[in-house]
Biopython code that builds the backbone (N, CA, C, O; Angstrom):
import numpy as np
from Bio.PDB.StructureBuilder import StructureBuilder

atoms = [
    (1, "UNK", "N", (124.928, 58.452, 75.650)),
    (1, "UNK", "CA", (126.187, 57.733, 75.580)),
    (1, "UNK", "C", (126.337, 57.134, 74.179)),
    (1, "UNK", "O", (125.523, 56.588, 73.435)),
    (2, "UNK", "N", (127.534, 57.389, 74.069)),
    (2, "UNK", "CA", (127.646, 56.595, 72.171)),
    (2, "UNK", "C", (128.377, 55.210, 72.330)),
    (2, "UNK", "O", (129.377, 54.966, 73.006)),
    (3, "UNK", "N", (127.714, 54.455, 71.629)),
    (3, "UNK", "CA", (128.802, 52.871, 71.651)),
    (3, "UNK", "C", (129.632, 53.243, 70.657)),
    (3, "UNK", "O", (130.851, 53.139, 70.794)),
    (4, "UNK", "N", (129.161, 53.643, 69.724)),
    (4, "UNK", "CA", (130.613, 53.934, 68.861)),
    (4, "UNK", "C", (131.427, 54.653, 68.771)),
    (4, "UNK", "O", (131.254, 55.870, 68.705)),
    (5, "UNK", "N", (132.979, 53.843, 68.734)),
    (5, "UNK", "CA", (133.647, 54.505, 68.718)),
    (5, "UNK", "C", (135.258, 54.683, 67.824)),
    (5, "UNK", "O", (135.105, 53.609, 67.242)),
    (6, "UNK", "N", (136.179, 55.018, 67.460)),
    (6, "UNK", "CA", (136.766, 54.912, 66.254)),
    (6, "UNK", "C", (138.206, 53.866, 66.781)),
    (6, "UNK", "O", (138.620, 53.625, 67.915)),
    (7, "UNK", "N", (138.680, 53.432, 65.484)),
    (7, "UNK", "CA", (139.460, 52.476, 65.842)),
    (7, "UNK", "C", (140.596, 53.103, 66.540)),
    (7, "UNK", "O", (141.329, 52.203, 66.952)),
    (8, "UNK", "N", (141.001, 54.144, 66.812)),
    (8, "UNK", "CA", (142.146, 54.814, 67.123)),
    (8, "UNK", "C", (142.139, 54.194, 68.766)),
    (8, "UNK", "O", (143.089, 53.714, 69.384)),
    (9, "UNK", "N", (140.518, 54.421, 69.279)),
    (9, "UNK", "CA", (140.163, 54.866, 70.873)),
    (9, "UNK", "C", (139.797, 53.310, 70.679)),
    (9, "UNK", "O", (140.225, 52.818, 71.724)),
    (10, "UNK", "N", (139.453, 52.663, 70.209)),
    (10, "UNK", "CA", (139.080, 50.507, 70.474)),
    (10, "UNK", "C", (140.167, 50.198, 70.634)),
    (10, "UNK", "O", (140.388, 49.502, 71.625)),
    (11, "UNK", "N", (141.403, 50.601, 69.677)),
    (11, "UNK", "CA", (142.925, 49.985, 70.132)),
    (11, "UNK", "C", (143.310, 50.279, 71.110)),
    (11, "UNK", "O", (144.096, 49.560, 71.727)),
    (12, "UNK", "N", (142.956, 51.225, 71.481)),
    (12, "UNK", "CA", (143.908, 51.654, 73.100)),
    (12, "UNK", "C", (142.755, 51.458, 73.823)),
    (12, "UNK", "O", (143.166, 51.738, 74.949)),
    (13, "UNK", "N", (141.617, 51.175, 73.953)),
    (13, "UNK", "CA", (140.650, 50.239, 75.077)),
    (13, "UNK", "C", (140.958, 48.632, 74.818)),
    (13, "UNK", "O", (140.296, 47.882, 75.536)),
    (14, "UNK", "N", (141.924, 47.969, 73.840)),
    (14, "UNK", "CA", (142.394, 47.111, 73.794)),
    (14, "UNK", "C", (143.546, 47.050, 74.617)),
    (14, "UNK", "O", (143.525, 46.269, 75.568)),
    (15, "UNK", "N", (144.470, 47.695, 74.422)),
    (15, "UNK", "CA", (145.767, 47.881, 75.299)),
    (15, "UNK", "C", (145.363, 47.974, 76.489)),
    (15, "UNK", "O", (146.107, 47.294, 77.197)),
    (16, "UNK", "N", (144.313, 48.622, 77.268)),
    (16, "UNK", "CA", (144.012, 48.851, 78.361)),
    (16, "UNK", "C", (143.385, 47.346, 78.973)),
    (16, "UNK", "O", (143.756, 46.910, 80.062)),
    (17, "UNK", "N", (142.512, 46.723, 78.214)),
    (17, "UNK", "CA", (141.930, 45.536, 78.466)),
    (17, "UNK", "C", (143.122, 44.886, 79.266)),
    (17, "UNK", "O", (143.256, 44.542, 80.441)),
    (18, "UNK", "N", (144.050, 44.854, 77.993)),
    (18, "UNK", "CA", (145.405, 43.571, 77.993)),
    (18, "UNK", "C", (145.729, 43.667, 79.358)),
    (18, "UNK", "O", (146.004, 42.634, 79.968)),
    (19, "UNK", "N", (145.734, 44.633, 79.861)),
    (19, "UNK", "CA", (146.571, 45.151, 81.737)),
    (19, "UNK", "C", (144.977, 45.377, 82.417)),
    (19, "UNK", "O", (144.570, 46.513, 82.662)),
    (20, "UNK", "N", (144.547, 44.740, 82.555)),
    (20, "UNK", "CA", (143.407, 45.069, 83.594)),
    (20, "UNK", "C", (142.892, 46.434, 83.667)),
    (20, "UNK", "O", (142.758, 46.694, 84.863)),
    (21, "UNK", "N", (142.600, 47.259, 83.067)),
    (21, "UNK", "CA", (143.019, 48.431, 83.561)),
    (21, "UNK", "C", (142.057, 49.398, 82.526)),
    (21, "UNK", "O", (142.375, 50.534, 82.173)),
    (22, "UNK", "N", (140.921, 48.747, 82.160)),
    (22, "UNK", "CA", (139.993, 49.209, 81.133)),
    (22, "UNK", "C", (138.653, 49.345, 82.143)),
    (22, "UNK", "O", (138.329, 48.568, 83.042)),
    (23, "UNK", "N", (137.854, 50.806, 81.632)),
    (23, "UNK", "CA", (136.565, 50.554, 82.352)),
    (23, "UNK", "C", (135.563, 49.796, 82.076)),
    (23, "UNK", "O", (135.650, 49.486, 80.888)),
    (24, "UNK", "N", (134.469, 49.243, 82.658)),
    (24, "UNK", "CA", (133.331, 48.853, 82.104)),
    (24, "UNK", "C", (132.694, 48.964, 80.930)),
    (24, "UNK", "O", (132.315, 48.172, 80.068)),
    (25, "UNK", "N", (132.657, 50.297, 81.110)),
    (25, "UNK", "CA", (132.449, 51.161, 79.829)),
    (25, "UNK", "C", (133.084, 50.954, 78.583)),
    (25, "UNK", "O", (132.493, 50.782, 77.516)),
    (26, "UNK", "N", (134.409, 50.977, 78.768)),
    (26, "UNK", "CA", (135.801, 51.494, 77.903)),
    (26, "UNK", "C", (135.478, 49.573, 76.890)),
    (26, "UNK", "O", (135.720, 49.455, 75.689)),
    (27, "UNK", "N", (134.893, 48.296, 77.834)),
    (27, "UNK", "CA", (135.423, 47.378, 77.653)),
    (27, "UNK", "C", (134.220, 46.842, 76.748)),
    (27, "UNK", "O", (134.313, 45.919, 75.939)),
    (28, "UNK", "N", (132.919, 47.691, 77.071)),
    (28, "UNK", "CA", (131.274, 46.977, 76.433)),
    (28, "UNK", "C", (131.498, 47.972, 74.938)),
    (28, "UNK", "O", (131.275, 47.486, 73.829)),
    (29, "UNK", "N", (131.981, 49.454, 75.134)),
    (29, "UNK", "CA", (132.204, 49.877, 73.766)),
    (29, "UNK", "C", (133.331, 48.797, 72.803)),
    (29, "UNK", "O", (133.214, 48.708, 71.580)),
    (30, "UNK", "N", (134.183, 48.185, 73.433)),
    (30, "UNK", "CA", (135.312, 47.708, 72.590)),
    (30, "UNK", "C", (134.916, 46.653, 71.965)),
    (30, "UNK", "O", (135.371, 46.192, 70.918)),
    (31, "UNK", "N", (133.851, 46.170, 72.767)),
    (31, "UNK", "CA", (133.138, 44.839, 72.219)),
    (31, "UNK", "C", (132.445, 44.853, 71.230)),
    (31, "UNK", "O", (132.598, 44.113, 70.259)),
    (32, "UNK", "N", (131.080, 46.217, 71.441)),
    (32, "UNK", "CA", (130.479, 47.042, 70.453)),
    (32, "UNK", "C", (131.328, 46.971, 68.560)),
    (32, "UNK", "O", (131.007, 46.650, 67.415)),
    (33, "UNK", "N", (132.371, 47.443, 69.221)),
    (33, "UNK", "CA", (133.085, 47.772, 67.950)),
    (33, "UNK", "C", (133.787, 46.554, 67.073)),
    (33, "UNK", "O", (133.597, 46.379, 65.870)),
    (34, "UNK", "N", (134.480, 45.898, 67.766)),
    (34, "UNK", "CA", (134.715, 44.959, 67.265)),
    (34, "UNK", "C", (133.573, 43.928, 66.905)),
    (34, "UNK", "O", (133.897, 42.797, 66.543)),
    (35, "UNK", "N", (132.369, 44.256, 66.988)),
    (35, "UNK", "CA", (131.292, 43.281, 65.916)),
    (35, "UNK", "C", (131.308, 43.640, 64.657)),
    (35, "UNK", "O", (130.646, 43.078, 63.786)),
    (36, "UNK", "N", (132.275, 44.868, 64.423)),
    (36, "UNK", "CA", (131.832, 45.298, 63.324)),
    (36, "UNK", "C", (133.221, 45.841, 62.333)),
    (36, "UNK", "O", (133.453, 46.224, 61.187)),
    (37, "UNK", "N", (133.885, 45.600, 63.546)),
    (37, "UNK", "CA", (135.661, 45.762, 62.708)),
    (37, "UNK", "C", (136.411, 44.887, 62.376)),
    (37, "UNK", "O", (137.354, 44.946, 63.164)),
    (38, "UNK", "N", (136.584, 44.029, 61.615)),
    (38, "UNK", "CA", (137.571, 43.045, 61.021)),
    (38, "UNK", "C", (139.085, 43.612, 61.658)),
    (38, "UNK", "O", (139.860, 42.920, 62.318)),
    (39, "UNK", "N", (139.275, 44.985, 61.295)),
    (39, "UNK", "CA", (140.912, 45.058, 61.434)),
    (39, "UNK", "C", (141.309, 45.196, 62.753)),
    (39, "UNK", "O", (142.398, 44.690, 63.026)),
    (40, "UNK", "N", (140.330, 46.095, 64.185)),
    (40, "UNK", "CA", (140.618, 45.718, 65.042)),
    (40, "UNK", "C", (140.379, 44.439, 65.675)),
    (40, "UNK", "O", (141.176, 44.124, 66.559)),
    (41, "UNK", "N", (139.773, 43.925, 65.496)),
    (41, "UNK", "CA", (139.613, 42.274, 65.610)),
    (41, "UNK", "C", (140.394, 41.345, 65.401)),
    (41, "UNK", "O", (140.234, 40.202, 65.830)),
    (42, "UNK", "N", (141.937, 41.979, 64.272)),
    (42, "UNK", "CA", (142.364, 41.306, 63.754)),
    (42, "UNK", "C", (143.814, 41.817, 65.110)),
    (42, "UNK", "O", (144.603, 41.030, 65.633)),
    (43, "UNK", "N", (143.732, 43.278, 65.334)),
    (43, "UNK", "CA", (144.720, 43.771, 66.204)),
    (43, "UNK", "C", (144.331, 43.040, 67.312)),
    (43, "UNK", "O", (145.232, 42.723, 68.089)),
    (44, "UNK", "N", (143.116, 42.675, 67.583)),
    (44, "UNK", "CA", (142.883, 42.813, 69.698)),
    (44, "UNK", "C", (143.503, 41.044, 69.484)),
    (44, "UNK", "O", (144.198, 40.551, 70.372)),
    (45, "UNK", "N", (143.249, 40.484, 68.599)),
    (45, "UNK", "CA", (143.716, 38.872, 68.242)),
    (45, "UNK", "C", (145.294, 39.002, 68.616)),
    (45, "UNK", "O", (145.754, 38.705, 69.719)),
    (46, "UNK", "N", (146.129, 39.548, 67.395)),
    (46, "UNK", "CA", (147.685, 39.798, 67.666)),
    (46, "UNK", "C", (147.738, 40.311, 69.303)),
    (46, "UNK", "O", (148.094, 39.386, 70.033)),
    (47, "UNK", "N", (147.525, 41.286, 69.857)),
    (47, "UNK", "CA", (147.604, 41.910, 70.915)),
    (47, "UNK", "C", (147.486, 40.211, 71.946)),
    (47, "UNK", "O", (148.250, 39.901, 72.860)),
    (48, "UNK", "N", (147.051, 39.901, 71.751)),
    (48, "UNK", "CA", (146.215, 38.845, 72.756)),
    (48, "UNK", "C", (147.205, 37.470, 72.492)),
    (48, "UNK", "O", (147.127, 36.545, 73.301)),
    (49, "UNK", "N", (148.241, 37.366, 71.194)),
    (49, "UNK", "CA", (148.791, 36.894, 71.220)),
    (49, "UNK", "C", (150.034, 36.740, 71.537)),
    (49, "UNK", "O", (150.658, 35.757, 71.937)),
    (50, "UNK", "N", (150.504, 38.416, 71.194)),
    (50, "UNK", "CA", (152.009, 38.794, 71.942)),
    (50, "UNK", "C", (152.014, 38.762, 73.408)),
    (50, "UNK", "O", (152.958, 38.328, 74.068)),
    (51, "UNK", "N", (150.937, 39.231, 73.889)),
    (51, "UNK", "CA", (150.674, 38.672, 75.812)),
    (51, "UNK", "C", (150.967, 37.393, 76.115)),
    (51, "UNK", "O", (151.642, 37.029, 77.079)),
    (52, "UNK", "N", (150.255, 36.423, 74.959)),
    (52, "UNK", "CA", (150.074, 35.011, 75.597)),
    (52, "UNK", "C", (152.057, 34.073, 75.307)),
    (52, "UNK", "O", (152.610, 33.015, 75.606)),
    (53, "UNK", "N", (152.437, 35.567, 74.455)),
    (53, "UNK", "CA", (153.972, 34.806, 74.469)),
    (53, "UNK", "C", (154.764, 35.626, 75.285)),
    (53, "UNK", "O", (155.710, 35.045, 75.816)),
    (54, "UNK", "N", (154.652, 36.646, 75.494)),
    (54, "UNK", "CA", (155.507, 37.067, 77.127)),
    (54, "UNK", "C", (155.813, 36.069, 78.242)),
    (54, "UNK", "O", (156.802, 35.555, 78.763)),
    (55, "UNK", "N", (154.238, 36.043, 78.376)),
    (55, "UNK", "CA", (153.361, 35.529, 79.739)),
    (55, "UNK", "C", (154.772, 34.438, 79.396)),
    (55, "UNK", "O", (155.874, 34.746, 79.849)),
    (56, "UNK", "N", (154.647, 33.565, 78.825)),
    (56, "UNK", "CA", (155.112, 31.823, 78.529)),
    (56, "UNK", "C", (156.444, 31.943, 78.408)),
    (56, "UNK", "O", (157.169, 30.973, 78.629)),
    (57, "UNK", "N", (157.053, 33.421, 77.957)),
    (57, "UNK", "CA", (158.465, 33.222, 77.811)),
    (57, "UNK", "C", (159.659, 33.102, 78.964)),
    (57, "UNK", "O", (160.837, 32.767, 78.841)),
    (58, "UNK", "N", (158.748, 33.586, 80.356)),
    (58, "UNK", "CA", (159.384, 33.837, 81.330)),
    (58, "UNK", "C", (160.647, 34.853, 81.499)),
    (58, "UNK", "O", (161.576, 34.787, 82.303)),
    (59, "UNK", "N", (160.452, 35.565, 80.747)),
    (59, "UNK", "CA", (161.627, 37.091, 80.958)),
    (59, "UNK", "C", (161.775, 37.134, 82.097)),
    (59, "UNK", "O", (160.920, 36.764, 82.902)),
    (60, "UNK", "N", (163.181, 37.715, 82.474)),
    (60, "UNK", "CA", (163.690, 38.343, 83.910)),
    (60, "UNK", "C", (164.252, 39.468, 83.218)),
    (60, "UNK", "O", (164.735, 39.442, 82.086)),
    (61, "UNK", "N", (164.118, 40.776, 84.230)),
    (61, "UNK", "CA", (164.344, 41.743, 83.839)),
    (61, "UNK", "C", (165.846, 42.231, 84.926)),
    (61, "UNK", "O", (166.097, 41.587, 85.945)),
    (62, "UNK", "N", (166.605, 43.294, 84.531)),
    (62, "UNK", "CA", (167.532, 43.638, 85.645)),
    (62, "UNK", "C", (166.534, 43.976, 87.023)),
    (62, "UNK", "O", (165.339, 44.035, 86.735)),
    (63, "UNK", "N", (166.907, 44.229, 88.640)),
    (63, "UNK", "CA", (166.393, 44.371, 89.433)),
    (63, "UNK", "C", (166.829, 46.306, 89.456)),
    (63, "UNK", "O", (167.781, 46.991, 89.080)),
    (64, "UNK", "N", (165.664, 46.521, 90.041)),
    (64, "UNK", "CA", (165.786, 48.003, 89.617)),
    (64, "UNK", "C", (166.750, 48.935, 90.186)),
    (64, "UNK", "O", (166.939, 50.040, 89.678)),
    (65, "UNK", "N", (167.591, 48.380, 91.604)),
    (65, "UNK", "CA", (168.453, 48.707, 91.982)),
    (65, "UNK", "C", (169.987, 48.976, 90.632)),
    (65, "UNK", "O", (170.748, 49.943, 90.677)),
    (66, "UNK", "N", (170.072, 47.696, 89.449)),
    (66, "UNK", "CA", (171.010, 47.740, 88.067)),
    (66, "UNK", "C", (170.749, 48.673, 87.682)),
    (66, "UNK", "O", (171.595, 49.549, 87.503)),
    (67, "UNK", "N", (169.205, 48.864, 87.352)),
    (67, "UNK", "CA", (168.572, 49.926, 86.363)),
    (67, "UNK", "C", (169.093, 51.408, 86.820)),
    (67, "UNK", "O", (169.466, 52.306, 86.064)),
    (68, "UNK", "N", (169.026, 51.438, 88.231)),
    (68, "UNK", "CA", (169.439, 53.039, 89.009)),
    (68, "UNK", "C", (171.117, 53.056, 88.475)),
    (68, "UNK", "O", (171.537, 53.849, 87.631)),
    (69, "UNK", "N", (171.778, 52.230, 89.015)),
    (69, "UNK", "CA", (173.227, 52.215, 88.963)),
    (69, "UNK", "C", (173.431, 52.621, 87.629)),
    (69, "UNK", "O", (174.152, 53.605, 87.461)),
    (70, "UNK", "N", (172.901, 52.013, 86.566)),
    (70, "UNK", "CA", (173.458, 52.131, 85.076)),
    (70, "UNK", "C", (172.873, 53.435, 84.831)),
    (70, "UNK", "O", (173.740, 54.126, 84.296)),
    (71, "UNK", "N", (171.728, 54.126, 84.988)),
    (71, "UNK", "CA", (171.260, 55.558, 84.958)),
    (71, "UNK", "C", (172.058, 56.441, 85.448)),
    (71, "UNK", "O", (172.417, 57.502, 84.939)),
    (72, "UNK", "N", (172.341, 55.975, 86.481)),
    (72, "UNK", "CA", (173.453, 57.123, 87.292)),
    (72, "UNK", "C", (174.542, 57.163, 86.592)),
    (72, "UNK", "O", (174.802, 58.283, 86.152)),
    (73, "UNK", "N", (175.454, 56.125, 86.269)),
    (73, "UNK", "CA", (176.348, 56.268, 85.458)),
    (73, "UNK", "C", (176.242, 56.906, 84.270)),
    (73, "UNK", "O", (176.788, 58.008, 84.208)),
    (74, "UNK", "N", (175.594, 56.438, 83.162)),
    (74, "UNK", "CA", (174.978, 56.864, 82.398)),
    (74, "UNK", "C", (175.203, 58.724, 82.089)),
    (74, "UNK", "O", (175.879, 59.410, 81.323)),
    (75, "UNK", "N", (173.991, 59.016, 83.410)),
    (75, "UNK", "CA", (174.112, 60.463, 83.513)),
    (75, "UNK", "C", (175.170, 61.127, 83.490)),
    (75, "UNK", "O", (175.357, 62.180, 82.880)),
    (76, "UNK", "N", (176.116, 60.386, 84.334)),
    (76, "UNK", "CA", (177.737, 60.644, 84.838)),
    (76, "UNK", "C", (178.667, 60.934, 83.955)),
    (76, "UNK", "O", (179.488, 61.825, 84.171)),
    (77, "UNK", "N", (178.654, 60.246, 82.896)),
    (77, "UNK", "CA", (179.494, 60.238, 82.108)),
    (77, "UNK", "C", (178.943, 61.369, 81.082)),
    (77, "UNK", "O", (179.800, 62.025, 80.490)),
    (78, "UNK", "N", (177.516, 61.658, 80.818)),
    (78, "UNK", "CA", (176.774, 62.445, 79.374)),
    (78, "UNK", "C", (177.058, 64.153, 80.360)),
    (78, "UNK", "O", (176.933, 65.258, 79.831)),
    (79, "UNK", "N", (177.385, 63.955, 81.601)),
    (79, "UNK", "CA", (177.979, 65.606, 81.878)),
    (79, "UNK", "C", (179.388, 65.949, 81.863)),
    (79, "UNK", "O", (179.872, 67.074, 81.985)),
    (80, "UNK", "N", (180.035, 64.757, 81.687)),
    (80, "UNK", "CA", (181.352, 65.242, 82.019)),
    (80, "UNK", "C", (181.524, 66.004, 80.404)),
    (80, "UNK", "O", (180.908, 65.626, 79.408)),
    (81, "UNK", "N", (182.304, 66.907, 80.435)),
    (81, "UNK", "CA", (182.575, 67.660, 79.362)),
    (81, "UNK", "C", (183.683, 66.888, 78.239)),
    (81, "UNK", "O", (184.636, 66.176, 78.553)),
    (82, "UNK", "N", (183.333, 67.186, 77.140)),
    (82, "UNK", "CA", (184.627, 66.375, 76.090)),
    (82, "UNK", "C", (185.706, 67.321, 75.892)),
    (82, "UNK", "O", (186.688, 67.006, 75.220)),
]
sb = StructureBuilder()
sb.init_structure("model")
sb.init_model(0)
sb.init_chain("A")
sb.init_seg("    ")
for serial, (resi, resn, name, xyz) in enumerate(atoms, 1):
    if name == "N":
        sb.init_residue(resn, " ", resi, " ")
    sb.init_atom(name, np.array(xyz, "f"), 0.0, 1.0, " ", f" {name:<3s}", serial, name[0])
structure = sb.get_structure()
């Protein structure tokens, strides 16, 4: 098994971290790496900060029933012919 691994694959075992959704594995290599990367260290920091201002901003999003309606339309209108 290799701990190292390149910053391309630590950033996106970062992204994965951020959502729960990283393996064991995916999460002891990311750690690995970042002892030794300033710049992802400097990304998994930002990353960790744009979360912590979502989280706090309290967004509401349309309910997905809007989202269908405006798609459908959407579609509706991009077939009708000009």
């Amino acid at each position: 098994m290799n701990l190292f691994i390149k910053c391309e694959e630590a950033n996106h075992s970062c992204d994965k971290n951020q959502y729960k959704e990283a393996s064991f594995w995916e999460i002891i290599k990311l750690n690995f790496h970042l002892i030794y990367c300033a710049a992802c260290r400097k990304y998994t920091a930002r990353n960790m900060k744009l979360t912590r201002a979502f989280k706090k901003s309290n967004i509401q999003t349309l309910p997905d029933s809007y989202k269908r309606d405006i798609k459908e339309r959407l579609q509706k209108e991009m077939s009708k012919p000009e």
